[in-house]
N, CA, C and O atoms as a Tinker XYZ file with bonds, in Angstrom:
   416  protein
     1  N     73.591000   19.340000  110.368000    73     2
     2  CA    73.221000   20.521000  109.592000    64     1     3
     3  C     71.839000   20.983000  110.046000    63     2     4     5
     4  O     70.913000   20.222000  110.328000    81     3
     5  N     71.808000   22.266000  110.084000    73     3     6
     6  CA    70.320000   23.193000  111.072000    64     5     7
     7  C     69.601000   23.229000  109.821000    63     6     8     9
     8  O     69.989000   22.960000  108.685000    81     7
     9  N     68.191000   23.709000  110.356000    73     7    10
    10  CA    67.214000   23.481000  109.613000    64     9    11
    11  C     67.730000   24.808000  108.580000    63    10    12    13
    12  O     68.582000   25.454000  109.191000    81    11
    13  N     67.517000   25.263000  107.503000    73    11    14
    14  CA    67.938000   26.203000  106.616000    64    13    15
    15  C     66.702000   27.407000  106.763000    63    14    16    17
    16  O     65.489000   27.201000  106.711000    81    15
    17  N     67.310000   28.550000  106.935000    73    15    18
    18  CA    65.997000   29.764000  107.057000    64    17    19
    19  C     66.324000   30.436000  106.401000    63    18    20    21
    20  O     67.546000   30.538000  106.296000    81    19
    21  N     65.441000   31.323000  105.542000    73    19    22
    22  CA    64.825000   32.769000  105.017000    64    21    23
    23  C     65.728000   34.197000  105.861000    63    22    24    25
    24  O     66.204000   33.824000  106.933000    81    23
    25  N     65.951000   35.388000  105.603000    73    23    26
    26  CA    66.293000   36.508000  105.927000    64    25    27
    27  C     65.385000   36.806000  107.354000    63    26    28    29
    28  O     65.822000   37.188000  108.440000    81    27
    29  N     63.884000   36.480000  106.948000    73    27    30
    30  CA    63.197000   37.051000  107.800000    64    29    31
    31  C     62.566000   35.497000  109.046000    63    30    32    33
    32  O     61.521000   35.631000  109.682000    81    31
    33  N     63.484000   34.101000  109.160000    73    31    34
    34  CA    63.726000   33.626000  110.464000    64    33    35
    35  C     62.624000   32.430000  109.789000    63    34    36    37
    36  O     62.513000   31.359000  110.387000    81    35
    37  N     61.980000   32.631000  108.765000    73    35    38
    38  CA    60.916000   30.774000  108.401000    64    37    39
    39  C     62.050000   29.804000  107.891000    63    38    40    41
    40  O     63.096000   30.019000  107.278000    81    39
    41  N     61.636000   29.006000  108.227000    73    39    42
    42  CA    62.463000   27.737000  107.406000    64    41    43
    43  C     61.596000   27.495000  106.031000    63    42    44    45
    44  O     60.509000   27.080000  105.627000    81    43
    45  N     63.234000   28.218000  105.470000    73    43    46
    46  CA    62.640000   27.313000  103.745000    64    45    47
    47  C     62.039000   26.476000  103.491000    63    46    48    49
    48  O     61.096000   26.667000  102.723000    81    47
    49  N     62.347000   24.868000  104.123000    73    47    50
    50  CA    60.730000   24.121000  103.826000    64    49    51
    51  C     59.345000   24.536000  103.824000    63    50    52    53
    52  O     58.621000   24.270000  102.865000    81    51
    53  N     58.878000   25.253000  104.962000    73    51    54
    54  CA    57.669000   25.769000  105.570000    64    53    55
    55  C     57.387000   26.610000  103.850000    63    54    56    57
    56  O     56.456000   26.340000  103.092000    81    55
    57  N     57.983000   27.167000  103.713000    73    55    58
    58  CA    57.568000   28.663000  102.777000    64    57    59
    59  C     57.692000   28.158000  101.374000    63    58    60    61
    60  O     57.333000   29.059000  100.616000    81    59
    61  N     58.211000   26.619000  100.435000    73    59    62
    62  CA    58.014000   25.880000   99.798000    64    61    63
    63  C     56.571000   25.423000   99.779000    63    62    64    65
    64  O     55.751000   25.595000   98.878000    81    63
    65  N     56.388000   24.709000  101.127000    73    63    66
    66  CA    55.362000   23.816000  101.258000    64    65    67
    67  C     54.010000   25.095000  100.833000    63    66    68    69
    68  O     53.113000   24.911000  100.009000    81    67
    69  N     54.231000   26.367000  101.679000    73    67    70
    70  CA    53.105000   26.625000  101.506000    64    69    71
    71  C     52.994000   27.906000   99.868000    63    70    72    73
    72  O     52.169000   28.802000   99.697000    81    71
    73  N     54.056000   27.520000   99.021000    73    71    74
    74  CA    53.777000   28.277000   97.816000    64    73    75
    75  C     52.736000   27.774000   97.077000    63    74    76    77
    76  O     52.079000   26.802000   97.449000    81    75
    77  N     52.547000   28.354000   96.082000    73    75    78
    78  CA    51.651000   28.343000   95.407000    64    77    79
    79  C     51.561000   29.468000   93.925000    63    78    80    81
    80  O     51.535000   30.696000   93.998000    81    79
    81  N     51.527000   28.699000   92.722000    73    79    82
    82  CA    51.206000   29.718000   91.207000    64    81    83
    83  C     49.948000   30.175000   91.448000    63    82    84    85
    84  O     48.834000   29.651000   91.473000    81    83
    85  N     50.464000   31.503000   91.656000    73    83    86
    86  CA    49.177000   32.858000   91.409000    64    85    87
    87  C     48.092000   32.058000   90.226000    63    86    88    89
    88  O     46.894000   32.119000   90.503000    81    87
    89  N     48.421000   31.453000   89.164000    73    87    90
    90  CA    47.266000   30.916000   88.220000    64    89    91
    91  C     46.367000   30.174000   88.565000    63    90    92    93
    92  O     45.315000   30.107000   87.928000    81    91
    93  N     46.685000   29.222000   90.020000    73    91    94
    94  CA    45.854000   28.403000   90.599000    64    93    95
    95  C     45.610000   28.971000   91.923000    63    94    96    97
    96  O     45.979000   28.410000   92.955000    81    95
    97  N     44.994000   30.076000   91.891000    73    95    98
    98  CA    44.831000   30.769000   93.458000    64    97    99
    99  C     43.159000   30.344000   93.266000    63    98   100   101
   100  O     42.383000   30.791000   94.110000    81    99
   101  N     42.781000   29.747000   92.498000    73    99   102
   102  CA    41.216000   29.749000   91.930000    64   101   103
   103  C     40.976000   28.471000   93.201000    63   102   104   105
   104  O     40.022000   28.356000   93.971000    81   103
   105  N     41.969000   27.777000   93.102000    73   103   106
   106  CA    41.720000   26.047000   93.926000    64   105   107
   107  C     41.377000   26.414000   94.969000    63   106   108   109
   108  O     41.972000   27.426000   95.341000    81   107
   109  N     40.367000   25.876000   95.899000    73   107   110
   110  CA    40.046000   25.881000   97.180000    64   109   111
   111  C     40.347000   24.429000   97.863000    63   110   112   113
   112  O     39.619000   23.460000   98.076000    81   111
   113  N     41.959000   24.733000   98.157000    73   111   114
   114  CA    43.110000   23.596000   98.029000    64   113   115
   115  C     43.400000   23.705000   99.869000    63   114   116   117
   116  O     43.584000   24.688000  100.586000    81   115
   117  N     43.340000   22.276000  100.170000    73   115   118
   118  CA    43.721000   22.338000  101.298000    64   117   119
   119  C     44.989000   21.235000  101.502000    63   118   120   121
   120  O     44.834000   20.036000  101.272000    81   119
   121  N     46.365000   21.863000  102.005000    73   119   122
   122  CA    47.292000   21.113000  101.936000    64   121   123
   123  C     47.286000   20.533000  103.673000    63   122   124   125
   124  O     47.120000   21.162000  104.718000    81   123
   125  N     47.598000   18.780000  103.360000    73   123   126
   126  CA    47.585000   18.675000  105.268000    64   125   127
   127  C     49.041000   17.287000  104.859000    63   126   128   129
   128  O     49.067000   16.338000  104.076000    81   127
   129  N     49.949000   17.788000  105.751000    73   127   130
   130  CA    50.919000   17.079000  105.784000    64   129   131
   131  C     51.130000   15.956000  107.038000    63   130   132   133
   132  O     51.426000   16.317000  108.177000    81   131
   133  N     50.948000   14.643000  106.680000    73   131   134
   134  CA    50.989000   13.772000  107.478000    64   133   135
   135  C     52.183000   12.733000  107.252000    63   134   136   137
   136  O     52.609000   12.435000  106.136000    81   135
   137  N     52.703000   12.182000  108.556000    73   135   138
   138  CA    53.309000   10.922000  108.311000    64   137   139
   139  C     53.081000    9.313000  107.712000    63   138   140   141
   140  O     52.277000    8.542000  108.236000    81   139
   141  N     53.733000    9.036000  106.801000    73   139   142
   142  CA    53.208000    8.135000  106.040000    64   141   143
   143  C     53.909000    6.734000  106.934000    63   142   144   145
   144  O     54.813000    6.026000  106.491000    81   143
   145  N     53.356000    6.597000  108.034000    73   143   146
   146  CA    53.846000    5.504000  108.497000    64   145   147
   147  C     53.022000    3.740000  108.894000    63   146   148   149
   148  O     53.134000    2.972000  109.849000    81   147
   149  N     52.179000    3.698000  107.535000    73   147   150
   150  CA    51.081000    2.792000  107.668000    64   149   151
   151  C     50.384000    2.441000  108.274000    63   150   152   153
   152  O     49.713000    1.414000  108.173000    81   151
   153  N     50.387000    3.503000  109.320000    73   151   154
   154  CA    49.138000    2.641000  110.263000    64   153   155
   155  C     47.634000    3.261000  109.594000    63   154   156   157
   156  O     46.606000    2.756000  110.047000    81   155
   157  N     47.481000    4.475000  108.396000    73   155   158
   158  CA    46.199000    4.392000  107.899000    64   157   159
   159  C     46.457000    4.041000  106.382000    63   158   160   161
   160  O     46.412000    4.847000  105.453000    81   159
   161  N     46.760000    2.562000  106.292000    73   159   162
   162  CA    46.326000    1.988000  104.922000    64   161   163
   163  C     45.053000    0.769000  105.036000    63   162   164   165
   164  O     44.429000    0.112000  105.869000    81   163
   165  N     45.190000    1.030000  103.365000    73   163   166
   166  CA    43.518000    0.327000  103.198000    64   165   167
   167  C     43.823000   -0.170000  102.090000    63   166   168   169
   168  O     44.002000    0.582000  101.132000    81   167
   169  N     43.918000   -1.163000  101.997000    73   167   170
   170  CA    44.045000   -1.823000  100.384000    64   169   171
   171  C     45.678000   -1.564000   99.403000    63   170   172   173
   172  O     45.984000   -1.291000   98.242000    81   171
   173  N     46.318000   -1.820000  100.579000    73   171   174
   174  CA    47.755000   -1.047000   99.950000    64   173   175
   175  C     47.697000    0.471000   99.594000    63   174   176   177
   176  O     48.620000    0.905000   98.905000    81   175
   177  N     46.894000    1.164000   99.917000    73   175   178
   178  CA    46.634000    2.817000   99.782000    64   177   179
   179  C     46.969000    3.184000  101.019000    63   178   180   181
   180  O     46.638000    2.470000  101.966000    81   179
   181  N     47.737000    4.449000  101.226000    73   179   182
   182  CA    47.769000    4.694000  102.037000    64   181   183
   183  C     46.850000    6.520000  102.368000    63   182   184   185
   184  O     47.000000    7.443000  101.569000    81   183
   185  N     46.168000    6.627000  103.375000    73   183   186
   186  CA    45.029000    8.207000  103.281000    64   185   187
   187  C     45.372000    8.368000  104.584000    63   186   188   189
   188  O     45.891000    7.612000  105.405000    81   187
   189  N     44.784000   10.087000  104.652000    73   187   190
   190  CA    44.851000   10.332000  105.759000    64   189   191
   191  C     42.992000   10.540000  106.255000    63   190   192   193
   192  O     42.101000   10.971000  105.524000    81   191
   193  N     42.879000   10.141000  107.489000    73   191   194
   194  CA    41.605000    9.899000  108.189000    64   193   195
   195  C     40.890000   11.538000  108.127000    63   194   196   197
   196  O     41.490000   12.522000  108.559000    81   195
   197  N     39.749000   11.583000  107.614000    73   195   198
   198  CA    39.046000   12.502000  107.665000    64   197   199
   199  C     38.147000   12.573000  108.850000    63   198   200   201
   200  O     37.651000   11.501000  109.195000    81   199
   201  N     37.834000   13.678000  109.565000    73   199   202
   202  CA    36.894000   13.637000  110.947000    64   201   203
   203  C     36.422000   14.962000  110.834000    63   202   204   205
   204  O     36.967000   15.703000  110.016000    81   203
   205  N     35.384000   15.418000  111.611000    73   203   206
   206  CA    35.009000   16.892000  111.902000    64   205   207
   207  C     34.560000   17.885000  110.708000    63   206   208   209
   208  O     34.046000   17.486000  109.662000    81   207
   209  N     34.663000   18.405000  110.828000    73   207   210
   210  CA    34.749000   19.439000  109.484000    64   209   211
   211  C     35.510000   19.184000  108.610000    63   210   212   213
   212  O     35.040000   19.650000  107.571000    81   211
   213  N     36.470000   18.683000  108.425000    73   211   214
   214  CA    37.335000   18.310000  107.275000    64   213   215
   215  C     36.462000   16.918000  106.458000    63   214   216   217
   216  O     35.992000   16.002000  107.133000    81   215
   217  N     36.393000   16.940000  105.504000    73   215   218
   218  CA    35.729000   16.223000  104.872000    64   217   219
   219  C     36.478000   15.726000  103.266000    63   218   220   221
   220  O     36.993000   16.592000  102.559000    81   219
   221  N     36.467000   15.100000  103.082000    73   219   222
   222  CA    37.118000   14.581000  101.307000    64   221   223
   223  C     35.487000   15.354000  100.718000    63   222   224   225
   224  O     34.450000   15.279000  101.376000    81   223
   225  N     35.609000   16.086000   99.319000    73   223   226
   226  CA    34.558000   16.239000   98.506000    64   225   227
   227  C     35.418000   15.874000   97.127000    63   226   228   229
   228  O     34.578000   15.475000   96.321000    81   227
   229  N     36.772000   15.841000   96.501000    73   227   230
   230  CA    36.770000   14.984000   95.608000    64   229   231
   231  C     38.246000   14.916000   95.515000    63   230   232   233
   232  O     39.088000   15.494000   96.202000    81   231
   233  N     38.423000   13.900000   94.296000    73   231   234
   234  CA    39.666000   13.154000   94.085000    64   233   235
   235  C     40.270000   13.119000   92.447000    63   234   236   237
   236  O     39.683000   12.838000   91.403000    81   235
   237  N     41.242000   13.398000   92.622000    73   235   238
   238  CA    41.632000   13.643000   91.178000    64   237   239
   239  C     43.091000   13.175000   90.822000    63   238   240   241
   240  O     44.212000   13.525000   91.188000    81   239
   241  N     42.409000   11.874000   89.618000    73   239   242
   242  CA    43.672000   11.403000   89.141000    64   241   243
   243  C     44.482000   12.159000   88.104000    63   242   244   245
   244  O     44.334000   12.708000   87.011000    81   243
   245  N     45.630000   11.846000   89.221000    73   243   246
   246  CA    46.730000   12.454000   87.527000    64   245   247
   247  C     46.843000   11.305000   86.488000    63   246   248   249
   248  O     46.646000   10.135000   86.816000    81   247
   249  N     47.156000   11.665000   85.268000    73   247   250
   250  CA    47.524000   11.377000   84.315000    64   249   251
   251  C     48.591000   10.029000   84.059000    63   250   252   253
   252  O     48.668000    9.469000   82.966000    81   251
   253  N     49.286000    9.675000   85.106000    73   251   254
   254  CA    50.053000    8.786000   85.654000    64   253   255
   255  C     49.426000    8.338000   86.381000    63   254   256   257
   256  O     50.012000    7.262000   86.265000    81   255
   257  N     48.511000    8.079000   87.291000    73   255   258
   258  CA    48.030000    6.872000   87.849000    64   257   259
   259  C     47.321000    6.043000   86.808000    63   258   260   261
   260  O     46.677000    6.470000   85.850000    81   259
   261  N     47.525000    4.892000   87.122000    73   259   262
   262  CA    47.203000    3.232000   86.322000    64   261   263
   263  C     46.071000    3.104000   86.843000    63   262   264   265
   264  O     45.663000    1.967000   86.608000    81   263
   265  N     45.097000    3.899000   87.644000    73   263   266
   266  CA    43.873000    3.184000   87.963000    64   265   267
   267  C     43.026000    3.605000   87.312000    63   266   268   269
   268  O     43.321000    4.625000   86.688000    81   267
   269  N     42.071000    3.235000   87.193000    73   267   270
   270  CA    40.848000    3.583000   86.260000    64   269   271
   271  C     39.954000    4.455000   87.242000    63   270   272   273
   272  O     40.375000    4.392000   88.397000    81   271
   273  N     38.852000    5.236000   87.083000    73   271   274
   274  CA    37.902000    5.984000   88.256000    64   273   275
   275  C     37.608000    4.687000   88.442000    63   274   276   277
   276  O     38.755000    4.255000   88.556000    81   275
   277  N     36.879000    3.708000   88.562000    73   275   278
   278  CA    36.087000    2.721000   88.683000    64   277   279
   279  C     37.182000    1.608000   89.955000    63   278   280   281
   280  O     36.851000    1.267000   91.091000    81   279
   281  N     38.452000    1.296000   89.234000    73   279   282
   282  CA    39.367000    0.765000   90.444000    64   281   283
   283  C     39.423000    1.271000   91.234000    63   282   284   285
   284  O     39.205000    0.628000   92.260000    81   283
   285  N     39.748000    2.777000   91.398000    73   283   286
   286  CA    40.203000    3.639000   92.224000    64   285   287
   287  C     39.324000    3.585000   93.251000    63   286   288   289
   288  O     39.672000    3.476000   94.427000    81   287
   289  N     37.859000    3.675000   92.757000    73   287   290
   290  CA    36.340000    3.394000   94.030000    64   289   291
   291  C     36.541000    2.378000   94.455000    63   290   292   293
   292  O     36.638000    2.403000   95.682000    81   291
   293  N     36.734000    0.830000   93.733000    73   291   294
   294  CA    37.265000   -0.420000   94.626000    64   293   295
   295  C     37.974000    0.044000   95.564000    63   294   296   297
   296  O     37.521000    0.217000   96.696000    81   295
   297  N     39.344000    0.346000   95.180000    73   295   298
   298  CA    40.253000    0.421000   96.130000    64   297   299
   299  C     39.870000    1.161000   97.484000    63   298   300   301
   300  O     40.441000    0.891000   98.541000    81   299
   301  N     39.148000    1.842000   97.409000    73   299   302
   302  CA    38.714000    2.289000   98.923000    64   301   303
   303  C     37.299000    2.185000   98.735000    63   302   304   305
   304  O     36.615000    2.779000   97.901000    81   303
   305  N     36.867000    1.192000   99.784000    73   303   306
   306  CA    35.409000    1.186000   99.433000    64   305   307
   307  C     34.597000    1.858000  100.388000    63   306   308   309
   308  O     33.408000    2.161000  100.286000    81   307
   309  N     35.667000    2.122000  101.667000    73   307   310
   310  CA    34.861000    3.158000  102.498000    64   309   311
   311  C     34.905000    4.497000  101.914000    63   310   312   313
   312  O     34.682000    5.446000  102.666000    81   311
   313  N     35.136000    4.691000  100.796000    73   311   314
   314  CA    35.140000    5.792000  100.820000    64   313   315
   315  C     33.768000    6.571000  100.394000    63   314   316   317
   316  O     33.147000    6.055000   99.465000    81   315
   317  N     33.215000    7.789000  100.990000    73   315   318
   318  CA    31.388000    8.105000  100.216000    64   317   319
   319  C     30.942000    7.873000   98.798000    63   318   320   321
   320  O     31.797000    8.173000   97.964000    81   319
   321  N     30.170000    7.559000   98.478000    73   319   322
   322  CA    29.783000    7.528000   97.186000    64   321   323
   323  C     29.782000    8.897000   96.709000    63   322   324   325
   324  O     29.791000    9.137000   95.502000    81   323
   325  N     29.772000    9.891000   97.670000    73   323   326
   326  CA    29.409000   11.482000   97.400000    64   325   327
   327  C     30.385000   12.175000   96.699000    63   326   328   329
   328  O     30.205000   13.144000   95.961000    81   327
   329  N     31.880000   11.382000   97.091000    73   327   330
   330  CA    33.197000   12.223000   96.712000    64   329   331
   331  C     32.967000   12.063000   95.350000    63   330   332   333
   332  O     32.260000   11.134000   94.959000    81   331
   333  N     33.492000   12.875000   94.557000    73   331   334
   334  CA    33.483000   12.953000   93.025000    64   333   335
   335  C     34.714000   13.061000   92.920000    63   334   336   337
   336  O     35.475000   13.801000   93.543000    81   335
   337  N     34.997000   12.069000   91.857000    73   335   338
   338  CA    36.490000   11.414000   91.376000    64   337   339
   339  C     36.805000   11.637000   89.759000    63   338   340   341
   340  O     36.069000   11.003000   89.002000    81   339
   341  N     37.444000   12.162000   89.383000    73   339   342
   342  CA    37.879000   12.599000   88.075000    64   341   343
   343  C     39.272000   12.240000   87.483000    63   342   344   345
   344  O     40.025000   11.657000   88.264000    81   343
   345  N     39.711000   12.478000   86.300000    73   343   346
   346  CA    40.835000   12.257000   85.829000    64   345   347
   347  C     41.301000   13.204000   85.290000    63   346   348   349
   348  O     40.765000   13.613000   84.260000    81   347
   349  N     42.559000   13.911000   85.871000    73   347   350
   350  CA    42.902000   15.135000   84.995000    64   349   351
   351  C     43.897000   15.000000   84.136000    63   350   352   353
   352  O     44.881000   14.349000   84.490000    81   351
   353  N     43.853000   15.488000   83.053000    73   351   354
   354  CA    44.700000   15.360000   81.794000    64   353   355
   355  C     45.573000   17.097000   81.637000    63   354   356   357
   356  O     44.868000   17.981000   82.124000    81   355
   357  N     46.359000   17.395000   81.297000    73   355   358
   358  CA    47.078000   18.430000   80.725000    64   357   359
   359  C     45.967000   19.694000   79.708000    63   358   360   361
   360  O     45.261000   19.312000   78.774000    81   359
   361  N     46.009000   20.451000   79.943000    73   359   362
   362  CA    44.984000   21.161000   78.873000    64   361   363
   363  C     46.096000   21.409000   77.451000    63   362   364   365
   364  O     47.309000   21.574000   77.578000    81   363
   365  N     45.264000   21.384000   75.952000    73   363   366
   366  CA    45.803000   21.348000   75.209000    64   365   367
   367  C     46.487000   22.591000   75.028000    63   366   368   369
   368  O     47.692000   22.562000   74.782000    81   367
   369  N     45.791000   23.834000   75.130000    73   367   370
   370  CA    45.768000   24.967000   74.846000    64   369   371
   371  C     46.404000   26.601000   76.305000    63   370   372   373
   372  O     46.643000   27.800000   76.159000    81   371
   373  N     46.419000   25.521000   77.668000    73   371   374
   374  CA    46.941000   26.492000   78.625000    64   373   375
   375  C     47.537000   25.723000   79.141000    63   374   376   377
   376  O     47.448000   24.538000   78.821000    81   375
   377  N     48.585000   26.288000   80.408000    73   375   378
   378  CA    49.167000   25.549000   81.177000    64   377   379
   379  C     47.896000   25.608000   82.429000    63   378   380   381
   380  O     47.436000   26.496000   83.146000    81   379
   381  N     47.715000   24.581000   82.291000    73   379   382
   382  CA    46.861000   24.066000   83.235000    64   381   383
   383  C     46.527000   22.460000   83.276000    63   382   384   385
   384  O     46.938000   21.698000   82.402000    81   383
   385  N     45.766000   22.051000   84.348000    73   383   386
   386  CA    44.505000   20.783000   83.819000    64   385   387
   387  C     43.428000   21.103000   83.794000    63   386   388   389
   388  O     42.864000   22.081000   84.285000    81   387
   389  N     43.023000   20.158000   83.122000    73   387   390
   390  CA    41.299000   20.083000   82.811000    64   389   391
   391  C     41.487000   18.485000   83.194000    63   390   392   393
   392  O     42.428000   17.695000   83.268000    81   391
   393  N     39.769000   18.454000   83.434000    73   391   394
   394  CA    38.860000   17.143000   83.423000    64   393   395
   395  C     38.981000   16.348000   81.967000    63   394   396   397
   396  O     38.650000   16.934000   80.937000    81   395
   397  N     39.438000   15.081000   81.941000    73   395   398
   398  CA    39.026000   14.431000   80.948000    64   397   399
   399  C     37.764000   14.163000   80.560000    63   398   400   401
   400  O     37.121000   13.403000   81.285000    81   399
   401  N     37.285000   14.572000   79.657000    73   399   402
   402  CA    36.124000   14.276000   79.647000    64   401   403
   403  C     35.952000   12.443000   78.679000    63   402   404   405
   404  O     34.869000   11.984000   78.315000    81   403
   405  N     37.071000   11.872000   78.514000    73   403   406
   406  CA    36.849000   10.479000   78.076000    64   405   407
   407  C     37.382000    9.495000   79.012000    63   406   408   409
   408  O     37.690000    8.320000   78.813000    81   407
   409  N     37.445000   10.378000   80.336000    73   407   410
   410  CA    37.765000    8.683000   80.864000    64   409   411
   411  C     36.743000    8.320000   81.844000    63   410   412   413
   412  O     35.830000    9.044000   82.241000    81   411
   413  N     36.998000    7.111000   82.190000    73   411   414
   414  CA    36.003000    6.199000   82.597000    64   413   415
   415  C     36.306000    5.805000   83.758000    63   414   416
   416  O     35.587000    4.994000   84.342000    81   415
């Protein structure tokens, strides 16, 4: 079975991957799709290698991860002290997230 395309010749994956809700056009979101084939894990984590201009500036847990901010810095200890790591929770009042402001 061929890759599946659009009227105008993209493959439907491509034009998935790169959607996006008009409500979060605010994010200065960079999507980079890599193979997850372990050769960059670190602590049972698996990341992709930052170099050049691309840089990590922060990290944000969902609501479902079991780690605490504080594990999460264990778990990669190369990682800068600079990145700022947060926990995002559901907002009560929009469809959105917000920052928890009680976790730890």
């Amino acid at each position: 079975m061929g890759t599946q395309r659009l009227n105008d010749g993209r493959p439907v994956i491509d034009v998935m991957f790169d959607t996006k809700f008009d409500g979060w056009s605010y994010e200065e979101e960079v999507r980079v799709f890599a193979n997850q084939d372990g050769s960059n894990t670190e602590n049972g984590i698996e990341f992709y290698p930052f170099s050049g201009d691309f840089a990590l500036r922060e990290v944000i847990l969902g609501e479902k991860c079991r780690l605490s901010i504080a594990q999460f810095r264990a778990s990669v200890p190369s990682m800068d002290s600079l990145v700022r790591v947060i926990r995002a929770r559901r907002a009560v009042h929009d469809f959105c997230l917000e920052e928890d402001p009680n976790a730890s």
